[in-house]
C-alpha positions as CSV (number, residue, x, y, z in Angstrom):
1,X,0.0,0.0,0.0
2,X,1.3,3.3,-1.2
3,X,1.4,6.6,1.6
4,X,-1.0,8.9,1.4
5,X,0.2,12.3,0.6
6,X,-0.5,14.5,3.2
7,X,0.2,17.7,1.8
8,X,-3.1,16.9,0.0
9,X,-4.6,16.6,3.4
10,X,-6.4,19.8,4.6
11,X,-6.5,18.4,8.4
12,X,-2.7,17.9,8.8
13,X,-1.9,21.4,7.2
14,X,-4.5,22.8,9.5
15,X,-2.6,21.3,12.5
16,X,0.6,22.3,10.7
17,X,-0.7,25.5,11.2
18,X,-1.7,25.9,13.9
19,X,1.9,24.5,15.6
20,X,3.1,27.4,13.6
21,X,0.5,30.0,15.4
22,X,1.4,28.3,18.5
23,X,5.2,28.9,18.5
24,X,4.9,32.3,16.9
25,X,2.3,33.4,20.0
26,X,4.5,32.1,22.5
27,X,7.7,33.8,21.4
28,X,6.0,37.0,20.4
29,X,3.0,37.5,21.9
30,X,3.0,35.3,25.4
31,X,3.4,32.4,27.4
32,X,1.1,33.4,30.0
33,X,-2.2,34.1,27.9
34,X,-3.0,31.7,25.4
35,X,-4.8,32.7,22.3
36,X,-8.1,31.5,23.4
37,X,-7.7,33.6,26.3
38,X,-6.8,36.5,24.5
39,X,-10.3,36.4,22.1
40,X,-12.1,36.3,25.0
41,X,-10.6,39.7,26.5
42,X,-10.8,41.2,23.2
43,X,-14.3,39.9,22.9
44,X,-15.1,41.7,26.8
45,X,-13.5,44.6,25.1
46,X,-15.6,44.7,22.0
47,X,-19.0,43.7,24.3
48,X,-18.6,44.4,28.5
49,X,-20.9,42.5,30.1
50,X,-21.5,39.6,28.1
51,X,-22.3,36.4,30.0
52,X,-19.9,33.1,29.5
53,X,-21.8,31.4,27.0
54,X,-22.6,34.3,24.8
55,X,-18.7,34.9,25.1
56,X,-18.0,31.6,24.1
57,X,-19.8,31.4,21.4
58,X,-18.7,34.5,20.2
59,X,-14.9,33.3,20.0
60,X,-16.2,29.7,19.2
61,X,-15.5,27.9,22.1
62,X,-17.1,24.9,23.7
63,X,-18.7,25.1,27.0
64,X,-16.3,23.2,29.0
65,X,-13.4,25.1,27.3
66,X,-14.5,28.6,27.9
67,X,-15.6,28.0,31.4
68,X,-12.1,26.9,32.0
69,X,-10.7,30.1,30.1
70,X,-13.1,32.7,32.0
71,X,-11.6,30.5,35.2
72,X,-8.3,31.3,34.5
73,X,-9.1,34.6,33.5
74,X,-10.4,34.8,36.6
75,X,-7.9,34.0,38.7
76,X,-5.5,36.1,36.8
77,X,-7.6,38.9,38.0
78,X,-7.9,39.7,34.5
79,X,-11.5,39.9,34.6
80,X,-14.5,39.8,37.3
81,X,-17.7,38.0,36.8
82,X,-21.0,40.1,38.8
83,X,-24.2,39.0,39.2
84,X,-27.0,39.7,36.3
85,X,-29.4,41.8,37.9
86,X,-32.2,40.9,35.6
87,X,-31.4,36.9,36.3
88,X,-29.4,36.1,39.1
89,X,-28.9,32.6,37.7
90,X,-26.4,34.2,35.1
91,X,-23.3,35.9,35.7
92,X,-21.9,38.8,33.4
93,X,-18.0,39.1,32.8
94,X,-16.4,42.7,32.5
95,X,-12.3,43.1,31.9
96,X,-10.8,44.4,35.0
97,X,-8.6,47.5,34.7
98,X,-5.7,44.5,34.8
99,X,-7.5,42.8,32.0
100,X,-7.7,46.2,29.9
101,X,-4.2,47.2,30.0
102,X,-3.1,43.1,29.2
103,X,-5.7,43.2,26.3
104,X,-3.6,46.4,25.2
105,X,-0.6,45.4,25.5
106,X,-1.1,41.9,23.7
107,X,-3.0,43.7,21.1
108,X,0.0,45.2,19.8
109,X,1.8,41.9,20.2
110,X,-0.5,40.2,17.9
111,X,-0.6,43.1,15.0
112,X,3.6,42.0,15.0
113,X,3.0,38.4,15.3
114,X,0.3,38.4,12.2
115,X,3.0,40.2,9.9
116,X,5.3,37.1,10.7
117,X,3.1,34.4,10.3
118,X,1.4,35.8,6.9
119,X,4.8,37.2,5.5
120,X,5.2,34.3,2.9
121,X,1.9,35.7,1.4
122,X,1.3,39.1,-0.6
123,X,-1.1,41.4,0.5
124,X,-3.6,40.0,-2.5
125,X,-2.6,36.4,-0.9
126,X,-3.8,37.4,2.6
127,X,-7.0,38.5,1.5
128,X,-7.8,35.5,-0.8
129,X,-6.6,33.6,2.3
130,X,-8.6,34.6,4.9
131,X,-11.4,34.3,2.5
132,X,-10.6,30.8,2.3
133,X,-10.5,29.8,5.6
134,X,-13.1,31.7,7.1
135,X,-15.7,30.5,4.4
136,X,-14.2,26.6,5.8
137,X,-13.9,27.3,9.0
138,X,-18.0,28.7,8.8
139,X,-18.7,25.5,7.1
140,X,-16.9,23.3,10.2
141,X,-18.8,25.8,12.3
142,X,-22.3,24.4,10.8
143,X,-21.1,20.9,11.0
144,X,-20.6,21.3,14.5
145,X,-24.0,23.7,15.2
146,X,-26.3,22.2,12.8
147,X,-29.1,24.8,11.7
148,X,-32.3,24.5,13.3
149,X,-34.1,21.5,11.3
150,X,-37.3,23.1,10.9
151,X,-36.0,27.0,9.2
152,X,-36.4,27.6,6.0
153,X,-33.3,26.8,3.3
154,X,-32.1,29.8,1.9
């Protein structure tokens, strides 16, 4: 039986990828926030007061997974979760002042890290590439969240 070329293989590049990401944040961005735990501060930023599961599905994480990153978060004192007034079974999350200046300073981080990781690519490139992946990664995003059953096609 003959290998199976992987480069063909959109899964392994995607994971190829993403170790890529994941040494390129580290070095240049940080090795105490993870990039999951930065979208959810820049997602606080963008929205104050959402609650966790709005938050997570904002910056498409699972419920397990973002409960663990507001806990963190948490305990960082990077952000502080108060009661919702109008349902006190929900809690909102808001960025402490901490949280605002990390969200800053990472910020710029990122905008540097970005230009490394997408330097092989012309600006044209970059565009056609995010395209790309977003319109896959909204397709994975449907295969994991099917659409209600009963709405209408469009």
């Amino acid at each position: 039986m003959a290998a199976v070329d992987l480069t063909a293989h959109p899964g392994h590049l995607a994971r190829r990828l993403q170790q890529a990401h994941y040494l390129l944040w580290n070095t240049m961005v940080s090795e105490e926030i993870t990039s999951p735990q930065f979208a959810v501060l820049n997602a606080l930023v963008a929205e104050p007061g959402l609650d966790q599961r709005t938050v997570g599905e904002r910056v498409g994480l699972d419920r397990s997974t973002i409960a663990e990153v507001i806990s963190r978060l948490g305990r960082r004192g990077l952000l502080d979760k108060v009661r919702d007034p109008q349902d006190g079974r929900r809690s909102l999350l808001r960025l402490t002042d901490d949280g605002v200046r990390t969200h800053r300073k990472l910020t710029v981080r990122t905008a540097r890290m970005n230009q490394v990781f997408l330097a092989p690519l012309s600006v044209d490139e970059q565009t056609v590439f995010f395209d790309l992946i977003r319109r896959v990664s909204d397709a994975a995003e449907e295969l994991r969240n099917p659409a209600d059953p009963l709405a209408t096609p469009s």
